[in-house]
Structure formats: structure tokens, C-alpha cells
N, C-alpha and C positions, 0 to 999 in steps of 0.2 A: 202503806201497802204497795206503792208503785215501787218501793227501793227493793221490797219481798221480789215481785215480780221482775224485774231487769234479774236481781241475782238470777233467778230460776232460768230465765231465758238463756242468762250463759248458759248456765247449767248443759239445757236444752242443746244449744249450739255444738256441744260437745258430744252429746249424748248422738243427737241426726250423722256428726261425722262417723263416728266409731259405726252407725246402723246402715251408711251409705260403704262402710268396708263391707260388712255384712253382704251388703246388696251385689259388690263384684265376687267375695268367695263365692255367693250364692252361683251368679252367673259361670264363674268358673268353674264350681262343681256341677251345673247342669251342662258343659259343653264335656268332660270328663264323660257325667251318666251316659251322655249321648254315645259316647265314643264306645263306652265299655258294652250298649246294649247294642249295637251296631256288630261291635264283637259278638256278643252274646248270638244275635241272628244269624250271621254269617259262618260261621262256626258250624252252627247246627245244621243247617241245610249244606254245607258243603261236607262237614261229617258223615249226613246220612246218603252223600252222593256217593264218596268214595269209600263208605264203608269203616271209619277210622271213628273214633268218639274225639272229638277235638274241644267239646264243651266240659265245661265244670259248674258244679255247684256255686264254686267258690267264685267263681264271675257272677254267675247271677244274682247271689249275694251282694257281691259288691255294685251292683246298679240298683238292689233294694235297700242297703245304707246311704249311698248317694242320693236315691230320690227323699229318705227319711231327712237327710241332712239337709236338703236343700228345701224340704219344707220347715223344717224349725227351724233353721237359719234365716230361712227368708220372713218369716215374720214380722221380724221388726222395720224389717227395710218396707216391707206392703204396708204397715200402721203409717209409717213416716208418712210415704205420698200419697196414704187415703185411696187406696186402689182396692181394699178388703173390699167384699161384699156388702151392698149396704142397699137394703129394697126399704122403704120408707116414704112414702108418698107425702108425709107430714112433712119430715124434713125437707126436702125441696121446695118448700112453701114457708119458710121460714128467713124469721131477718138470720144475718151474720152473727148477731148477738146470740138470738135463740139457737144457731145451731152449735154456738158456743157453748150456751147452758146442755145442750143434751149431750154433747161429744164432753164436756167436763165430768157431768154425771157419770155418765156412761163408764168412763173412765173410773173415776171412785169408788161407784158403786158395781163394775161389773168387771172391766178388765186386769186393774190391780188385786182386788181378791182374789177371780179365778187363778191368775199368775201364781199367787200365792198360797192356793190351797193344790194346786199342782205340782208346784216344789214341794210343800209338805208331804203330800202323800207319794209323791214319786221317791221321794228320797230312801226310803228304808227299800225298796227295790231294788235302788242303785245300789248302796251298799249291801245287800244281800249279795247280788249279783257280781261285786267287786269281791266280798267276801270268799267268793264261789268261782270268781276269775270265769265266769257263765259264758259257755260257747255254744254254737249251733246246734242243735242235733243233726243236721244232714251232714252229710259226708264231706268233706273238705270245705264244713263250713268255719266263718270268722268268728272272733270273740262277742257277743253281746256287750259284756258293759261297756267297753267305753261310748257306745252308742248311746245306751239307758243313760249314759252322765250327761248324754246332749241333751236331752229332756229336759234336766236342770237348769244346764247352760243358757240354752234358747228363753226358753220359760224368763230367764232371769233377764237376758235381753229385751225381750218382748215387754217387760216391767217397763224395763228401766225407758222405751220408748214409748210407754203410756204416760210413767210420770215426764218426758219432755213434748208431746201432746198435751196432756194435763196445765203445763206452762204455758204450753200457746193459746190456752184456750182462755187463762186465765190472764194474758195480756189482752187479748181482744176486749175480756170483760172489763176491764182497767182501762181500755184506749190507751196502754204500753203502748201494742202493735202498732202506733202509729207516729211514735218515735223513731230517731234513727238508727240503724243497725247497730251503734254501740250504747243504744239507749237512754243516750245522756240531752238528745236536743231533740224538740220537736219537729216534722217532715211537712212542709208546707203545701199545699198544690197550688202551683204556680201563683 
């Protein structure tokens, strides 16, 4: 079981870098949204000063794709560092093992299915909407799908960072975790 878990942990190790790039697009498209609603604001009140329409649809659009993006992006990178929501009074009262056992469950039983019963039903959307090449109906607005593909995308990110959670959880339960970072020798305290 222990040789199962070291694989997995690579695994894992691979899985947290790709979610920690994740975590800088995210940050990079949230200093963009900033930029573009900044725009967006300035724009408008100085439009209605001088009388000119300096605003578009198609900006405000584009800080409502960047906030969607930067919430399904950011997903997996907030699973990584455990920063989601989590109000649970039980759990803080709990050893490192137990909260091993409920963040493992948890995982099995709740967030790799949802993942994947999202990709399922999202997808015939997607393609419809590719199908249909689906754009705004406001006026200078942008294309819908390749946005609806992020749905998938993310979704499929966000999986893939439960099952290297999943890993860590099931090293803790193994006492892995307390090997050394290439999992081959055991970590001593002093």
C-alpha cells in the first residue's frame, strides 16, 4: 500500500505545480479584470461628463468573462492551500488522522463526483453552443463558448486537484507523510 501511495504523491506533486500556475494566471487575470473595470468606471462618468459614450458593452463583457475565469480557474489552486470555505466545528476538534478520514471522504464521496457529474451535464451545452459558434445577445457583445469550454476545463482541474488531496490524505493515513520528500527514507525528529 505504501509503494501505491509514494506513486500517488508524485502524482500529487505534479498535479499542486500545474494548480500553483493556475493560482498566478488567476492572479494575473484578476489584475487585468481590475484594469478593464477601472476602465469600465472611468469611461462612464467621464462619458457622461463630456457628453461622448466612451463605454461598450463589449468591455463590460470582458471584466464578466475575466471574473468567471478567474473563479474556475482559481479553484483548484483554493483546494490546494485549503483556503475554501470550511465552517465545521467537529472538524477542528479532530486528530490529523480524522481530519484525514473526512477531507478523504469528502473527496470520494463529494467532490470528485460533483466534478464529474458537471462535466457530464455541462458538456452537451458546450457543444451545442460550439455548434452554434453562441455569442452575446447585447450589442458588441463576445462569443459564449469558448467561455462555456472553461466550465469543462476548470471542472476538470479542480478533479484533478482533489484526486492529489485525495493523495495526501491517504499518505497521512499510511504515515507516507512522514517520509522524506522523495518518499524513499524515513524523517526523524532530531
Amino acid at each position: 500500500m505504501r509503494a501505491i501511495v509514494r506513486f500517488l504523491l508524485k502524482i500529487s506533486r505534479w498535479i499542486d505545480a500545474f494548480s500553483e500556475i493556475l493560482g498566478w494566471i488567476t492572479l494575473g487575470l484578476t489584475l487585468i479584470m481590475v484594469a478593464v473595470g477601472a476602465y469600465n468606471a472611468i469611461t462612464r462618468y467621464l462619458g457622461q461628463f463630456i457628453g461622448i459614450n466612451l463605454s461598450s458593452n463589449l468591455y463590460i463583457e470582458v471584466q464578466w468573462y475575466l471574473f468567471s475565469l478567474i473563479f474556475l480557474l482559481g479553484a483548484a489552486y483554493v483546494l490546494k492551500h485549503d483556503n475554501h470555505v470550511r465552517v465545521d466545528i467537529v472538524y477542528n476538534q479532530l486528530s490529523r488522522k480524522g481530519k484525514a478520514w473526512v477531507d478523504l471522504l469528502g473527496g470520494l464521496l463529494f467532490l470528485l463526483p460533483m466534478c464529474a457529474l458537471v462535466i457530464y451535464f455541462s458538456y452537451p451545452a458546450v457543444v451545442n453552443s460550439w455548434q452554434v459558434l453562441e455569442m452575446s445577445s447585447d450589442p458588441s457583445g463576445l462569443p459564449r463558448y469558448p467561455l462555456k469550454t472553461m466550465i469543462l476545463v476548470s471542472f476538470f482541474f479542480l478533479g484533478l486537484q482533489g484526486i492529489s488531496q485525495i493523495a495526501k490524505q491517504l499518505a497521512v493515513l499510511t504515515d507516507v507523510d512522514t517520509l522524506s520528500p522523495d518518499a524513499t527514507t524515513e524523517v526523524t525528529d532530531g
